[in-house]
C-alpha positions as CSV (number, residue, x, y, z in Angstrom):
1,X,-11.7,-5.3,10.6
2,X,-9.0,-3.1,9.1
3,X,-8.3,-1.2,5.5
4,X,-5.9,-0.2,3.6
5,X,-6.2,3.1,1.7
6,X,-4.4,3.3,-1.0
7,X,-3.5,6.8,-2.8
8,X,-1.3,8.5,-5.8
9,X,-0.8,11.6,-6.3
10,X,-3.1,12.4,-3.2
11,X,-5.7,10.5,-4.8
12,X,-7.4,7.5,-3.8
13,X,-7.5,4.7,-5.9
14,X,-8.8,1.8,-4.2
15,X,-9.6,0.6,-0.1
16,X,-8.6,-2.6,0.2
17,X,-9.8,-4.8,3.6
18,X,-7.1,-7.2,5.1
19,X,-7.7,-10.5,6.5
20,X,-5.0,-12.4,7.3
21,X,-1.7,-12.3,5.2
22,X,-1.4,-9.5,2.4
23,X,1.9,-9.4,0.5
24,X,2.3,-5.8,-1.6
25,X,4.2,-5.7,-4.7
26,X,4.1,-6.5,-9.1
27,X,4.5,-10.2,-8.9
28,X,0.7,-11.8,-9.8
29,X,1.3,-13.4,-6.3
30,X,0.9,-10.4,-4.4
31,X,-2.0,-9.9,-3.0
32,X,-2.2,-5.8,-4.0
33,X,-0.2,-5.8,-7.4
34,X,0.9,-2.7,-8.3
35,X,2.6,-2.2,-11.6
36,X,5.3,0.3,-10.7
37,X,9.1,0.1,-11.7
38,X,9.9,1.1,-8.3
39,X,8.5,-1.5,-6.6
40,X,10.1,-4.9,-6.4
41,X,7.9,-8.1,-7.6
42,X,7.8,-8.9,-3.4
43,X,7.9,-5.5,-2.0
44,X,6.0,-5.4,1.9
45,X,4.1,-7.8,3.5
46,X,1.2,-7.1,6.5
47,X,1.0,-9.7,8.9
48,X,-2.4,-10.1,11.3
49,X,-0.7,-10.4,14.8
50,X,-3.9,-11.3,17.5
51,X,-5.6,-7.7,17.3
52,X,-2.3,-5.7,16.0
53,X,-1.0,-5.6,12.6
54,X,2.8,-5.8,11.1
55,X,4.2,-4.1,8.2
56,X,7.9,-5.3,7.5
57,X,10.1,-4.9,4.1
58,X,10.5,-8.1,2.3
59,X,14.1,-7.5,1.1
60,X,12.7,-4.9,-1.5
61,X,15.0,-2.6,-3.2
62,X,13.8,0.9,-3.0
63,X,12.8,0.2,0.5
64,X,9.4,0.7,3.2
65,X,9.3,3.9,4.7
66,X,6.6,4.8,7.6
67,X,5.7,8.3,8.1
68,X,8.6,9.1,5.7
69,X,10.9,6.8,7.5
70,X,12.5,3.9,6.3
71,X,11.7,0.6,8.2
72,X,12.5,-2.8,8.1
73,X,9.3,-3.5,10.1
74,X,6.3,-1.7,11.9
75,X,3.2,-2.2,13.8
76,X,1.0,0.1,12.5
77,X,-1.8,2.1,14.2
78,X,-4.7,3.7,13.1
79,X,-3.8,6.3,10.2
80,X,-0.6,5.2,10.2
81,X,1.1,6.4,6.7
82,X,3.4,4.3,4.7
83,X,5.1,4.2,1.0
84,X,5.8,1.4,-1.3
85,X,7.4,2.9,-4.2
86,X,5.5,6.0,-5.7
87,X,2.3,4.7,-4.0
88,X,1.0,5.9,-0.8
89,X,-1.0,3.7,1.9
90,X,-3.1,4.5,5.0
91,X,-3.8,2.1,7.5
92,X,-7.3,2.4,8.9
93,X,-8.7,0.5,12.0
94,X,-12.4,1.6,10.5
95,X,-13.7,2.9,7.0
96,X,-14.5,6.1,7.2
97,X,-18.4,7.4,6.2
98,X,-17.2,9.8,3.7
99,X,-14.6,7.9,1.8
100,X,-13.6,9.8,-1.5
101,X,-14.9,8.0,-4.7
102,X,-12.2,5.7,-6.0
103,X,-10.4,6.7,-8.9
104,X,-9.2,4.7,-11.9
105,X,-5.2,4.6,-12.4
106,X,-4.9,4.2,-15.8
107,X,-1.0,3.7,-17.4
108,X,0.6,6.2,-19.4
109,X,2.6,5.2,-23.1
110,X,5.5,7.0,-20.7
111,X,7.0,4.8,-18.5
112,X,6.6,4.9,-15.0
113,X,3.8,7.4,-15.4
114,X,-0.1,7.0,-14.6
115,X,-3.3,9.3,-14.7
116,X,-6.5,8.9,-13.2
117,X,-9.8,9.7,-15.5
């Protein structure tokens, strides 16, 4: 099994688990929405390939970077770091025992901004 940390602001707001297909962007067809201006409505997309996993960019307009590099596509390995937007992702092979709690990302009357309680 794999997961998918995701953080903002160096806080984690949720672990996701993939299976299959996951598409990553603020359509209500993605898979993780993320309502972000600087993300497009189809943004990344992580593909199960036999035991590896593909990240690629699906035609998005701020771009994917890896590791603060910007990539069409990527197989990721364990704690592999990737942005989409503002928000930050780690891909994990396994969940870690002492996983911070998850925090609530709660939206701002400012746009584009967000706070956690």
């Amino acid at each position: 099994m794999a997961y998918l940390r995701h953080t903002l602001n160096g806080n984690t707001v949720s672990v996701y688990e993939l299976a299959g297909r996951v598409t990553i962007g603020r359509s209500p067809e993605c898979a993780i929405r993320l309502d972000d201006p600087t993300i497009s409505a189809s943004h990344a997309r992580l593909d199960k390939l036999g035991s590896e996993w593909l990240l690629t960019d699906t035609d998005s307009t701020n771009g994917l970077f890896v590791r603060g590099r910007q990539v069409a596509d990527h197989r990721l390995c364990n704690g592999d770091l990737f942005t989409v937007g503002t928000h930050d992702f780690e891909f994990l092979v396994d969940l870690p025992t002492g996983l911070e709690r998850t925090l609530k990302i709660k939206k701002s009357w400012i746009p584009g901004i967000y706070y956690t309680e």
